[in-house]
N, C-alpha and C positions, 0 to 999 in steps of 0.2 A: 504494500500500500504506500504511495508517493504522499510524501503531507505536503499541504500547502503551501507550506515555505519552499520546499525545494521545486513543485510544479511550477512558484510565480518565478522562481531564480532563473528555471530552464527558458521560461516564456521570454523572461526578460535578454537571456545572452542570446535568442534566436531571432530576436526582432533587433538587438544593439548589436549583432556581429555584422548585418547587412549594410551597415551604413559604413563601413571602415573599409577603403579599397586595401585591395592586395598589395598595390607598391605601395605602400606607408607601414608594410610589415617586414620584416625579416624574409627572405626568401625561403633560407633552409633551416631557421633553426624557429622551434616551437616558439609563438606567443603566447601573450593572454587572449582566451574569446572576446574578452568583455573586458574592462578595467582592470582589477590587480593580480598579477601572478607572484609567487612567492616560489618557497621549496618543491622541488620534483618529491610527490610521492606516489606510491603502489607501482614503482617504474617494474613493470613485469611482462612476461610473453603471456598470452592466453589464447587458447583458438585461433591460433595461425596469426596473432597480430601481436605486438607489442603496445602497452598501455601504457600511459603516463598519464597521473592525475597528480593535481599541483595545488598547492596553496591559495583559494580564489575569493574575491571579493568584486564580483559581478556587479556592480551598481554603482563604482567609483573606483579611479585609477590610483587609490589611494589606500592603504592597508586598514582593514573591517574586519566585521564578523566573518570569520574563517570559513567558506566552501571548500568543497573538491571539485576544482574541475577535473575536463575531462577529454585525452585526445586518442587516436592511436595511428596505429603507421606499419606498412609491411618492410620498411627499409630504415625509417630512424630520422629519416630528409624529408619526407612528406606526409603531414601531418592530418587528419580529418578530425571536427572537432566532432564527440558525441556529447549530449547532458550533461549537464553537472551532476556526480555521482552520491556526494553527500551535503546536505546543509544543514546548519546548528539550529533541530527544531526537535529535541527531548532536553528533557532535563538537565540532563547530565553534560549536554555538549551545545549549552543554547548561547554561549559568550564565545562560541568555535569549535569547528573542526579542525582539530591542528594534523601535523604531520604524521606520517604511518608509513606503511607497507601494504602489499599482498601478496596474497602464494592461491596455488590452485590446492583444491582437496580432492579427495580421494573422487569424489562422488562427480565431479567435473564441475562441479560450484567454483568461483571466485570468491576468497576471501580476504576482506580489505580488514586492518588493525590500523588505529587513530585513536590521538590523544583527543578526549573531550574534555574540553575547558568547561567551569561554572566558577561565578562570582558569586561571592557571600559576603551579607554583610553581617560586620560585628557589631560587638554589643557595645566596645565604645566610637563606633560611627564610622567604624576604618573599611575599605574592602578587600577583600584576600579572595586569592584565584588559587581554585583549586583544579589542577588537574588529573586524571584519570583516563583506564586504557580502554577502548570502546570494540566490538567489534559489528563489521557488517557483511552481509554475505549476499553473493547473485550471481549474473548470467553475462556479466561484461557490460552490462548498459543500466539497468536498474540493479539497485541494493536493497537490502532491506536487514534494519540496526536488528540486534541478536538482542533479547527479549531478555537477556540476563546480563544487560550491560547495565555499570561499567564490568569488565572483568578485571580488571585489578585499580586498586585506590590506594590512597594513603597507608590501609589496615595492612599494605601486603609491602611495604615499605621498611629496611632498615631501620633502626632506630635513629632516633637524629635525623632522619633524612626529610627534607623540604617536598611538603605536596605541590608544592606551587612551580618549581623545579623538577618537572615529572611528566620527559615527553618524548615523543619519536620513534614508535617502536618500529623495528627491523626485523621479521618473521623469518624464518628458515625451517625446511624438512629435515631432519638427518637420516642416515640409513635407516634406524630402527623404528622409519614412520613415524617417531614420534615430534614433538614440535622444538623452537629455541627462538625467543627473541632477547634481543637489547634496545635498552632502555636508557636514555641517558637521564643522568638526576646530581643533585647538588646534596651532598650529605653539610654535617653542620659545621666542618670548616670553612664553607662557603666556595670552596673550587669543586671541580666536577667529577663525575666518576659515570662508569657505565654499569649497567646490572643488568644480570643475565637472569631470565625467568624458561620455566620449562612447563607442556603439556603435552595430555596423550590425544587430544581432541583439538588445539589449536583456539575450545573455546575456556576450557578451565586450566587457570594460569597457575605456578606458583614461584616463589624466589628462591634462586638457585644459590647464588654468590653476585660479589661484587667482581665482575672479569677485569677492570681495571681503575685505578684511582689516580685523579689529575695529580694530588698532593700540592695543590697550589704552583706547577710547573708550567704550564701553557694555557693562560689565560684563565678564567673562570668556567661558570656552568660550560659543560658538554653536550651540543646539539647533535640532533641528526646522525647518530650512529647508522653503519654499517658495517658487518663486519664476515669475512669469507675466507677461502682459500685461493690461493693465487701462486702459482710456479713452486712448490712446493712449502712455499711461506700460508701465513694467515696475516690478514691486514684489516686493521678497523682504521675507518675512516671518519671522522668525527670533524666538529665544525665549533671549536672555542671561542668564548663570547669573552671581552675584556682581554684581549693579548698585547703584551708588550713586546716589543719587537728584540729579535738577539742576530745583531749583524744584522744580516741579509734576508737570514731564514726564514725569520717570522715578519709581519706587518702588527702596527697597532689596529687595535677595535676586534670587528669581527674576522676570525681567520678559518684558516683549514690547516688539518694534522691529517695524517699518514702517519701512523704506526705500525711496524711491519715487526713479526716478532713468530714465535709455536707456540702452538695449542694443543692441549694434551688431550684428544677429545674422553679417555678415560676418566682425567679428574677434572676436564674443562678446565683446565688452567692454561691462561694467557700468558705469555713470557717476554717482556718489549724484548727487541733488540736495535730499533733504528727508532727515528723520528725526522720528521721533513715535512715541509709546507704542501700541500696537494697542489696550488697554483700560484705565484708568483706574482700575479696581476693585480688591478685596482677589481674587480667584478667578477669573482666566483663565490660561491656558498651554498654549502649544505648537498653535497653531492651524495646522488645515490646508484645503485648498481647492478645491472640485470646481465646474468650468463644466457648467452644465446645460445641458439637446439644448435649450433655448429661448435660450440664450446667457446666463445669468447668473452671475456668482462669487457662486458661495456657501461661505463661512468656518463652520467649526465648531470649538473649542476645548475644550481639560481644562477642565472649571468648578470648577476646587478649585488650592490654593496646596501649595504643598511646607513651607512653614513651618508649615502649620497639622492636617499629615494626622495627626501620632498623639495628639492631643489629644481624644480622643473614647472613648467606649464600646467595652470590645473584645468588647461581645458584639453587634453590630448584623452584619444578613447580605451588607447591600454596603454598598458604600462608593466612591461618584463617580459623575458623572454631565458630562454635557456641557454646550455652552451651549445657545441659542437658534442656529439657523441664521441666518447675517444675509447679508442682500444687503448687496454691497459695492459700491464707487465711487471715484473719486477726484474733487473738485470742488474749485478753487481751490489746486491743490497737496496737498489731504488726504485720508486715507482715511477715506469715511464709512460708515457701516454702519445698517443698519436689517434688523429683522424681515421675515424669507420672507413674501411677500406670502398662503401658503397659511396661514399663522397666522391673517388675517381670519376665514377659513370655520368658526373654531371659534368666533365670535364669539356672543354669545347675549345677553337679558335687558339690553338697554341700558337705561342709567340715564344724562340728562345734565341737569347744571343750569351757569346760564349766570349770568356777573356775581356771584358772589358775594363778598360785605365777606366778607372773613378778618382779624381784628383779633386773637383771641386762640383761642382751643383751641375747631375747629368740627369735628364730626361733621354728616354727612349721609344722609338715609336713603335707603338702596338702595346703601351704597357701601362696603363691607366685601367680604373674603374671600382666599384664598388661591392661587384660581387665575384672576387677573384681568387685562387690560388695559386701562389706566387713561390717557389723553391731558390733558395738564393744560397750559394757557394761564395764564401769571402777567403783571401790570401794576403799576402802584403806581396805589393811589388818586389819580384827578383832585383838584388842587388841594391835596395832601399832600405831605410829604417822600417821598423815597423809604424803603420799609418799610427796619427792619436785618436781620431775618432771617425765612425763610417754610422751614417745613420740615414734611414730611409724613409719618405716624407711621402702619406696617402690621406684621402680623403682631402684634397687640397684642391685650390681656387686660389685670387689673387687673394682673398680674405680668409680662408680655415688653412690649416692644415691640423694632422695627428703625428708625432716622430717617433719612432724606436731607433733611438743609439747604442751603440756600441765603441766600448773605451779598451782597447785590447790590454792597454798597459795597467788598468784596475781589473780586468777583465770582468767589467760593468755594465749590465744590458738595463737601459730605464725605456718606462712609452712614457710617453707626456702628451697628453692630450688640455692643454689651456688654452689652446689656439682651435677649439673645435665648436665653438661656436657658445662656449658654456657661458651666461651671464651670471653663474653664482662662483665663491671658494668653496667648491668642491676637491674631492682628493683628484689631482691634477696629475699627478706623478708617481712612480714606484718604482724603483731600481733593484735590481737581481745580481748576485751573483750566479758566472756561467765559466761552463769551463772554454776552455781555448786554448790552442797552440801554437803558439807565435804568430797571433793574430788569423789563423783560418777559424772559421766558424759553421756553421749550417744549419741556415733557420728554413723554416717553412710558413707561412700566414696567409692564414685565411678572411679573406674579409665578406660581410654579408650585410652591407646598408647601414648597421647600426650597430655592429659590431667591428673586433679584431681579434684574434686568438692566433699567438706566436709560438709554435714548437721549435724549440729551441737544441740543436746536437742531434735529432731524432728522436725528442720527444725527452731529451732527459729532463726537463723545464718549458712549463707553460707560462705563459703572460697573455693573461687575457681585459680586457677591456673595451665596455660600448663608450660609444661616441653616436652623440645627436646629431653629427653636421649634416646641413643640405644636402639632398640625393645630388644637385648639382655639381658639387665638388670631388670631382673624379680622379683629378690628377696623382701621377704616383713619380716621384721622379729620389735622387741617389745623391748624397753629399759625401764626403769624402775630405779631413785635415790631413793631408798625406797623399799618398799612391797606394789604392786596394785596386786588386781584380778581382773582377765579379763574374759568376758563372751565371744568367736566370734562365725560367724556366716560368713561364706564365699564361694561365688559364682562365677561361671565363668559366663562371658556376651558375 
């Protein structure tokens, strides 16, 4: 039975999707239907398609009462929107639908897990948000909430540990058909930790252990776990709120961890052994992660920052978008990431030129636009210093440009997008450490309208970052403090 809130939500994104043309969206990477997108959740395969439902607030481009929308895709690039699959209209989950997962059961059902939010007020006048873990269950297109939610609250909680800080859950089958989610939560020293819970039904929950604890190292509360097997490793993937930056590694505010480490799945114990930023850029968060029937991790993330969402136009009709799908890896201890190999196929109209002197400010022709994949080989000129800086300059006009430089001798990759049309201080800039070898490099970027995502060595490092400028501003041209030759290699998408 659809209640009335979710039937007027569906009404409302089918009648406000019509009015939004196609080129004012992303080409290849998901939007919102309607106003606000947030977190990728229930990112799953089901019935020959791939789903992604997300964080939604349909009536304003602006962060609300928490929906789930709702898309799917036979390839990951092209998106069809269906209904909005949940909206905050029981009890338990009437201040939002926060973030979740899903998995298929036994019985060929889809089963979706989300946190439901509720506000309460106290007795001296204050309100406290509590949340709990909900579940819903259906057929790919409607749901219908499970008549014994929430399945877990406060009562099923460590001691110490914050209801209000109790969200995300991450579902998995293990061999012995029985169930495992994580949970990220805030016990009472105030940084974060993840909690593992276990069922034989997937609808009755209980708490198993605590799999890992921040200990006040990488920022505060712990979002949006994930966590899997990957190249013979296990990796949780989590999204720290409050990080202070160390070097390079981390950024302030909201960030991204990768922790790659064994799991014993006999005593369920986590083991760190590494840590590492998931993306480098100004605009990823809260990524999540589907195995494809071909065997692949493929990662999807929020392509937008929390620091930077109300600085913009309150009369635009959506607002967010995802990233690039990335096949994932671990090689040498790290998580790399590279472009869904089904990105090639939209490849067209190659343009490549080979060796060329980059010394000062070069344009090329055939090599501009907005929705391109572009492979760029760097060296220093034979029998030359090493160049000081090579940086490549897109989304440009006499008036915008966006830059990713490159400093060989810090061996320092920043984007700076201030000159992209932005009229607020917003985070403008972000600098990476990358490796390199005497100045060669090798990036790959992808641009899509309102995006840029830079693989960086083949993926050892991402830098990712939207940009509002004008669809008009197309230009893509090559700067060069020194002598680089440059190999490219550039495609229309």
């Amino acid at each position: 039975m659809i209640s009335q809130t979710l039937r007027e939500a569906r009404k409302y994104e089918e009648a406000f999707e019509k009015t939004i043309q196609p080129e004012s969206r992303p080409e290849f990477h998901l939007s919102s239907r309607a106003g606000w997108m947030n977190d990728p959740n229930g990112f799953s395969y089901y019935q020959g398609k791939y789903h992604m439902f997300y964080q939604y607030h349909p009536y304003d481009a602006h962060w609300g009462p928490m929906h789930w929308g709702h898309a799917v895709s036979e390839d990951l690039l092209h998106w069809t929107y269906l209904p909005a699959a949940l909206a905050p209209d029981e009890f338990y989950d009437m201040d939002g639908c926060f973030s979740g997962s899903a998995i298929d059961l036994p019985d060929g059902r889809q089963l979706l897990m989300y946190t439901g939010v509720q506000k309460e007020r106290q007795r001296n006048g204050e309100v406290c948000e509590y949340q709990t873990q909900c579940i819903a269950v259906g057929d790919g297109v409607d749901y219908e909430k499970y008549e014994g939610n929430p399945v877990l609250t406060g009562a099923d909680l460590p001691e110490g540990c914050s209801r209000t800080d109790f969200r995300d859950p991450k579902v998995w089958r293990i061999a012995d058909g029985t169930y495992r989610c994580v949970i990220g939560n805030r016990p009472a020293d105030g940084s974060g930790q993840i909690l593992l819970y276990s069922s034989e039904d997937a609808l009755h929950w209980k708490f198993e252990k605590i799999l890992i604890a921040n200990n006040d190292r990488y920022g505060k509360m712990w979002e949006c776990p994930d966590f899997f097997r990957l190249d013979g490793k296990w990796v949780l993937l989590t999204s720290p709120q409050d990080m202070l930056p160390e070097g390079f590694e981390y950024h302030n505010g909201n960030g991204t961890l990768c922790v790659i480490g064994t799991f014993d799945e006999e005593t369920e114990t986590f083991r760190e052994e590494s840590f590492q930023s998931i993306d480098y850029g100004i605009d990823f968060y809260a990524p999540q992660t589907v195995l494809t029937p071909d065997g692949r991790r493929v990662m999807i993330g929020w392509m937008q920052n929390w620091d930077t969402c109300d600085f913009r136009s309150p009369h635009i009709p959506w607002y967010g978008q995802m990233s690039l799908p990335r096949e994932i890896s671990i090689r040498a201890g790290r998580l790399f990431q590279k472009p869904i190999r089904e990105l090639e196929t939209l490849r067209c109209n190659r343009v490549e030129y080979r060796d060329v002197l980059v010394s000062d400010v070069v344009h090329l022709k055939g090599i501009s636009g907005r929705k391109v994949d572009l492979e760029i080989m760097l060296r220093p000129e034979e029998g030359e210093k090493i160049y000081q800086k090579f940086a490549v300059r897109f989304a440009q006009n006499d008036k915008y440009q966006t830059a990713l430089s490159f400093r060989p001798y810090e061996s320092v990759m920043k984007i700076d997008r201030k000159f992209s049309g932005s009229r607020r201080a917003i985070i403008h800039q972000r600098r990476s450490l990358v490796n390199s070898e005497q100045g060669r490099i090798k990036l790959r970027m992808i641009l899509d309208r309102f995006s840029a995502e830079i693989f960086v060595n083949d993926g050892e490092q991402v830098i990712t970052a939207t940009l509002y400028t004008d669809l008009d501003a197309q230009g893509i041209s090559f700067f060069a403090d020194g002598k680089v030759r440059m190999d490219i290699v550039k495609y229309d998408l």
